[in-house]
N, C-alpha and C positions, 0 to 999 in steps of 0.2 A: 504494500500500500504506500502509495506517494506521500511526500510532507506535504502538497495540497490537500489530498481528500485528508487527514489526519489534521492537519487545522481547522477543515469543515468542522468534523465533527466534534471539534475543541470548545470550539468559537459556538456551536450549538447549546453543550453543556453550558456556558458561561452565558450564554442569552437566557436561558431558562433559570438557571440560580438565580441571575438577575431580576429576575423578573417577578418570583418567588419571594425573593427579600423583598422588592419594595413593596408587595402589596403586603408583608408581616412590617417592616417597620417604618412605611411609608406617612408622613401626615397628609390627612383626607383636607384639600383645598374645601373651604367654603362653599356650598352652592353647586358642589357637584353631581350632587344625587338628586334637585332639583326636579322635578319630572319634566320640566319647561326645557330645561337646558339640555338635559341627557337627549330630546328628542330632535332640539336643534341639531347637537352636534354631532349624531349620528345620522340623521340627514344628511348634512356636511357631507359627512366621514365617506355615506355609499355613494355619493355623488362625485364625490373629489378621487376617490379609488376605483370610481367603473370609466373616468375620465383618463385616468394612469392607466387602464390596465389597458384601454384602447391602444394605447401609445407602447406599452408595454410589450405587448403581441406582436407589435409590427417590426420592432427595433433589432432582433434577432438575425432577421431574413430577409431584411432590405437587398443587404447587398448580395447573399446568395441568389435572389429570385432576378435581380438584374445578370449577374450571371450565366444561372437556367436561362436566360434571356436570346445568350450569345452576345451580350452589349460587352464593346471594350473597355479595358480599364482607365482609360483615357474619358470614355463614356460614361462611363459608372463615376469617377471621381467628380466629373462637370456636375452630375447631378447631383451629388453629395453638397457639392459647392453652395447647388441653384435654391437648394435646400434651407442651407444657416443663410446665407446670402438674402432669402425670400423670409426669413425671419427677422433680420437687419433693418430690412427696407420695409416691409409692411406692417411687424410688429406692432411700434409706436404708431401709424395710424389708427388702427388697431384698436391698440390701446385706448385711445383720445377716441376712438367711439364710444367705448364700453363708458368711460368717465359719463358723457352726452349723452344717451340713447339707452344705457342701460346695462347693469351687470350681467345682471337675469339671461338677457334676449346676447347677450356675449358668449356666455356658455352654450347658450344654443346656438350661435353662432361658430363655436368650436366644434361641435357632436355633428353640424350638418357637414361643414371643410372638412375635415378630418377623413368624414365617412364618403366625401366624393374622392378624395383621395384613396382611400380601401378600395374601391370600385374601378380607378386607373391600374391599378394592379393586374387586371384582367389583361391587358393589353400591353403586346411585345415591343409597339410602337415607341419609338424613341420620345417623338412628341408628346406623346398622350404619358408618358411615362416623367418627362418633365414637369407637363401643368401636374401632375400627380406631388412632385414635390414642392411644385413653388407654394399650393396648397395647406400639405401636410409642413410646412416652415411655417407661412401664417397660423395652422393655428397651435403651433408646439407654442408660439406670443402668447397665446390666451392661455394657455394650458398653464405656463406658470406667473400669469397676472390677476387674469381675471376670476378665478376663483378664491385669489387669497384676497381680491379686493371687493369682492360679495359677503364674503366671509367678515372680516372687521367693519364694514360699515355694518350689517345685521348684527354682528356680536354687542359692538355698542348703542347701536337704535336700542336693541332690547334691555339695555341697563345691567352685563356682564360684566363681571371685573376682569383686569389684564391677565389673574391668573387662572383663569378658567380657558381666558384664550391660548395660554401658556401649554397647556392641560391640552386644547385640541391640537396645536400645531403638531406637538409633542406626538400623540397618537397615529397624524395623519404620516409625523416620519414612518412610523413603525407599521401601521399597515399597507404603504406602498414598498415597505420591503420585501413582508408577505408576500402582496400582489407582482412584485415581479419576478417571487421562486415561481408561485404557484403561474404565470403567463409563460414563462420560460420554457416550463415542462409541460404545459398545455400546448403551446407550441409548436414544441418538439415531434409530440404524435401525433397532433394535426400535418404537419408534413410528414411523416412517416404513412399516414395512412391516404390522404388525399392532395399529397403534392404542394410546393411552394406556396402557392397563392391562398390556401388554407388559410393560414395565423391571419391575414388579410379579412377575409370574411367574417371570422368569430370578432376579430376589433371592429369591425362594422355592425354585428347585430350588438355590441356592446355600448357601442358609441351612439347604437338608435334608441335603447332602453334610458342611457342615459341622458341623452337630451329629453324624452318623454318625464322621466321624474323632474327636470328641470321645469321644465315648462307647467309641469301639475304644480308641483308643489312647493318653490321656490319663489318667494317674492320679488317684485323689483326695487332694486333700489338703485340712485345716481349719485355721480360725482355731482357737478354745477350742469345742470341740464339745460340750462338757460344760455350758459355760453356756446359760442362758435369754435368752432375745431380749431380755426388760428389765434382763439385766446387761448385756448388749454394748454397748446403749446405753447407761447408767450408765457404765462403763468408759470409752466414746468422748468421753462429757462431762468426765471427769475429765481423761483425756489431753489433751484439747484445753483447760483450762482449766490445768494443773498444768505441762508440758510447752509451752515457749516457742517451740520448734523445729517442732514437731507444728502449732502454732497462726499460725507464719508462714506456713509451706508450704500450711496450708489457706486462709488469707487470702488469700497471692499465688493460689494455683489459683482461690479465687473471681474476685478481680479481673481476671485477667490471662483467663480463658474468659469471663467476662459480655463483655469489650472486642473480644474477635475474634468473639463471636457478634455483639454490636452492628457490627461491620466486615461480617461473612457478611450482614446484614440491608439496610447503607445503602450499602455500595459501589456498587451499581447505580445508583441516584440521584447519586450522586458522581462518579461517570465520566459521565454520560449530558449530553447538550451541549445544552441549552435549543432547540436549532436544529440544522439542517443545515449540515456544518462541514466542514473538510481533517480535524478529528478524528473525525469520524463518516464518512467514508472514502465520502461517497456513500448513508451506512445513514439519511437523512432525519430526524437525532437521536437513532437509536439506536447501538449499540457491537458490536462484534464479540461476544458473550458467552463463545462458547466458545473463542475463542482468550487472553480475556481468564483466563478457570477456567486454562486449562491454561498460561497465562505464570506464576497463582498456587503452584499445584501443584508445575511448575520448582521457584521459589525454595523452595518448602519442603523441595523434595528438598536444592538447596543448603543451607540450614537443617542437613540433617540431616548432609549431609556434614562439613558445618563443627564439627559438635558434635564428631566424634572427633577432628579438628585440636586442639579447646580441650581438652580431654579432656587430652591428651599433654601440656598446658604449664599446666592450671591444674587446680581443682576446679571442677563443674558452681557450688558455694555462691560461689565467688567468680565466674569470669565472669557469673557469670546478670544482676549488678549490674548491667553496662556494657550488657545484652540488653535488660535492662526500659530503661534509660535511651534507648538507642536508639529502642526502640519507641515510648514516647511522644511523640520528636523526630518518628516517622516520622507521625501524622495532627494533628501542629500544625496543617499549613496546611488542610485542610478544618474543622476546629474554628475556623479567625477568621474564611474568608470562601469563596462557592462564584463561582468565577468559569469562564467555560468557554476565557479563556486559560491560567488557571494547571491545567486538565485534565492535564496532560504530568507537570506537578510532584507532584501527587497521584498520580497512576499511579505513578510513580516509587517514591514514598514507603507505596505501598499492598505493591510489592512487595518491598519492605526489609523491611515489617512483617512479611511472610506469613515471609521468612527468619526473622523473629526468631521467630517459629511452630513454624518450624522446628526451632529449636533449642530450644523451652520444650520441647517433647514427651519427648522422650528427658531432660533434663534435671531432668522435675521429676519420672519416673518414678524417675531414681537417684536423687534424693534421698528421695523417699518411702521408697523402697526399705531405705532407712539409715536412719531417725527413726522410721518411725512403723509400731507393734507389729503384728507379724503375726496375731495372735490377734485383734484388732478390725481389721485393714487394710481390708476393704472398707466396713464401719459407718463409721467414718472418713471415707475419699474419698465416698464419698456424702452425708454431713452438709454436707461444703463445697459439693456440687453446688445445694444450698438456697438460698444465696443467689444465685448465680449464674444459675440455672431464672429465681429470684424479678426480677433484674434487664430479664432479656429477655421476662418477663410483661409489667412496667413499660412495655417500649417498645413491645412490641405492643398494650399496650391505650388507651396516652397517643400524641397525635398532634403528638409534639415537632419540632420543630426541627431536620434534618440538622445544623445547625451546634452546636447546643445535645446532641445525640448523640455528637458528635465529643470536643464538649468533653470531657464525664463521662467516654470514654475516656480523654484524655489524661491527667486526673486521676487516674484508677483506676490510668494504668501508673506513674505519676510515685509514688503509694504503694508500687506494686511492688517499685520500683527502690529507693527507702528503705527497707521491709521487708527486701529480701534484702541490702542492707547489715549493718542489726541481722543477721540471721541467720549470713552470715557473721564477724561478730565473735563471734557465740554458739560458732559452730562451730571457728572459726579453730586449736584447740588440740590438736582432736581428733581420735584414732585410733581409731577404730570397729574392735574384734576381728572379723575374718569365724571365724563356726561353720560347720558343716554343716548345723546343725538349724532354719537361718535365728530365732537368737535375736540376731543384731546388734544389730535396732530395738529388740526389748525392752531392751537393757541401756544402748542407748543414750538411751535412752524416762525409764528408770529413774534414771539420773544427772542429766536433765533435770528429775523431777520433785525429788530432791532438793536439786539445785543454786537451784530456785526456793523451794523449802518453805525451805532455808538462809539462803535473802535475804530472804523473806517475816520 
């Protein structure tokens, strides 16, 4: 047995203790047993995880089914490209509808793109295999804006406290980790039994169940419904330029997603053994894959576990420091040199990082959650996706260096971890009033802008 599958099932044991302990010596948050709330946010929870698992099922077999296709790899890569590229560029508009026009009708929005995109799949056609991802880019935008910004304007309309939101981000880590062992190996047999374009289909009847809950039973709510698309933007610029807070959190979200998508791209090459090894376990230089996904997955669920531990004894703005520091410790050693004895070490260090994943997720959803105004929140989180898109265009179209990739990671979390320093010094004083009406971020948006125009 490899030292992959044997950290599987390590890293399985140590999710389960975990898990076991905190609900023996866990403190029960206020308000969670609720019967109001429990049904909110497991509403949430099946709607935010049948929206993942759409996305989930397809991510496997992209690039095999272009492949099966006969498409070159020259073809395959453009579409890769057309893909974060179509996420770049349309996102943010996107975005700035959802704020106008509505959350609600955004996630339906996502569940119809999405699922024309499953439906392009049918088709060897190069074209028709394009619009498929310029598509599937728009709405991967929605996918991770517009639900966490439906999400906190209803959390606070209904007069929740921060850490009950704490409490769902926390969970939504944990179940989309679930969800992408159990789409992975749902998958798997889907093609096995009915050919590539299978995993395509089942994200499609998932992505149509889940737009139908949306549209039942999801209310709408808006950012500023009254402004024009070129104020939102105007607005989004301002905030991120005026507002110091607003302008870290989109910084670190940049860096901290270009580094794990750059990770989701080179790990394979990274783990893979020049040769026939005791670490390739008899696989003649290749790696276990799927036990390797689902040892990642674990640690992220751990990740998510851990957030509510830190939760109880810090602020997300202060631990995050010691996250990002971590994280950039954890791909040192594939950024100085690729050796196929220090394999073990790198795996090790691969799934530290995937915990510190972990815990970005829910933690930079609470912080958003508290800084930055709900009337532009999706304009916003989609403007930072810009550069981030823009980074992993970079690496897809530049034929760098594994070591030289690793590096720019380190870099990137090494900023991280100093930015959210500065920010917790920024924040360190402050008590953010919860309303009902989720004007938190604006007021705390607002004291940011004057705090800087003061020192300007």
């Amino acid at each position: 047995m490899s030292f992959f599958i044997i950290s599987f099932f390590v890293l399985v044991a140590m999710c389960v203790g975990l898990y076991f302990y905190s609900r023996k010596s866990g403190t029960k948050i206020e308000g969670s047993s609720d019967p109001g709330f429990v049904y909110f946010r497991n509403l949430y929870l099946v709607v935010y995880l049948l929206g993942m698992a759409g996305d989930w099922l397809q991510g496997p077999y992209v690039y095999a089914l272009y492949e099966h296709y006969k498409l070159s790899k020259r073809d395959i890569e453009f579409l890769f490209v057309a893909g974060f590229g179509a996420s770049m560029l349309f996102g943010t508009v996107v975005g700035s509808f959802s704020d106008k026009f509505g959350r609600q009708r955004n996630c339906i929005l996502y569940g119809i793109i999405y699922s024309l995109s499953c439906l392009t799949k049918h088709s060897s056609n190069f074209w028709v295999l394009l619009l498929g991802r310029l598509l599937g880019g728009t709405a991967t935008s929605i996918l991770w804006s517009g639900f966490e910004t439906w999400l906190i304007h209803e959390h606070h309309s209904r007069g929740y406290s921060d850490r009950l939101l704490e409490e769902i981000f926390s969970w939504a880590t944990i179940g989309n980790s679930i969800v992408a062992i159990v789409c992975g190996i749902a998958a798997q047999y889907a093609v096995d039994l009915f050919g590539f374009v299978a995993p395509f289909d089942m994200a499609l009847i998932i992505l149509v169940i889940m737009t139908v809950i949306v549209w039942l039973k999801w209310p709408e709510n808006y950012g500023d419904a009254s402004a024009d698309l070129k104020k939102n933007f105007s607005d989004a610029l301002t905030t991120v330029r005026t507002d110091r807070r607003v302008l870290c959190l989109g910084v670190v979200q940049s860096l901290f997603e270009g580094s794990m998508y750059c990770f989701v791209l080179e790990w394979t090459p990274a783990l893979t053994p020049s040769a026939a090894s005791t670490m390739s376990s008899g696989h003649a230089g290749k790696i276990p894959h799927g036990y390797i996904f689902a040892a990642y997955m674990v640690s992220l669920m751990i990740g998510g576990q851990l957030f509510s531990f830190c939760c109880n004894r810090s602020k997300p703005e202060s631990f995050m420091r010691w996250v990002f520091g971590l994280s950039s410790v954890c791909l040192v050693q594939p950024a100085l040199m690729r050796s196929d004895s220090l394999i073990p070490i790198t795996f090790v260090g691969f799934l530290v990082f995937e915990c510190c994943v972990g815990l970005f997720w829910p933690a930079i959803g609470t912080m958003r959650s508290k800084y930055v105004p709900d009337s532009i929140r999706a304009t916003i989180m989609n403007l930072f996706r810009i550069p981030l898109n823009l980074v992993v265009v970079i690496i897809l179209t530049q034929n760098f260096p594994i070591v030289f990739i690793f590096k720019c990671c380190v870099f990137f979390l090494i900023i991280c971890c100093g930015i959210q320093f500065y920010l917790e010094r920024l924040t360190r004083d402050e008590a953010p009033v919860e309303s009902a009406d989720g004007q938190t971020a604006e007021k705390s948006t607002e004291d940011g802008r004057k705090e800087f125009q003061g020192i300007a």
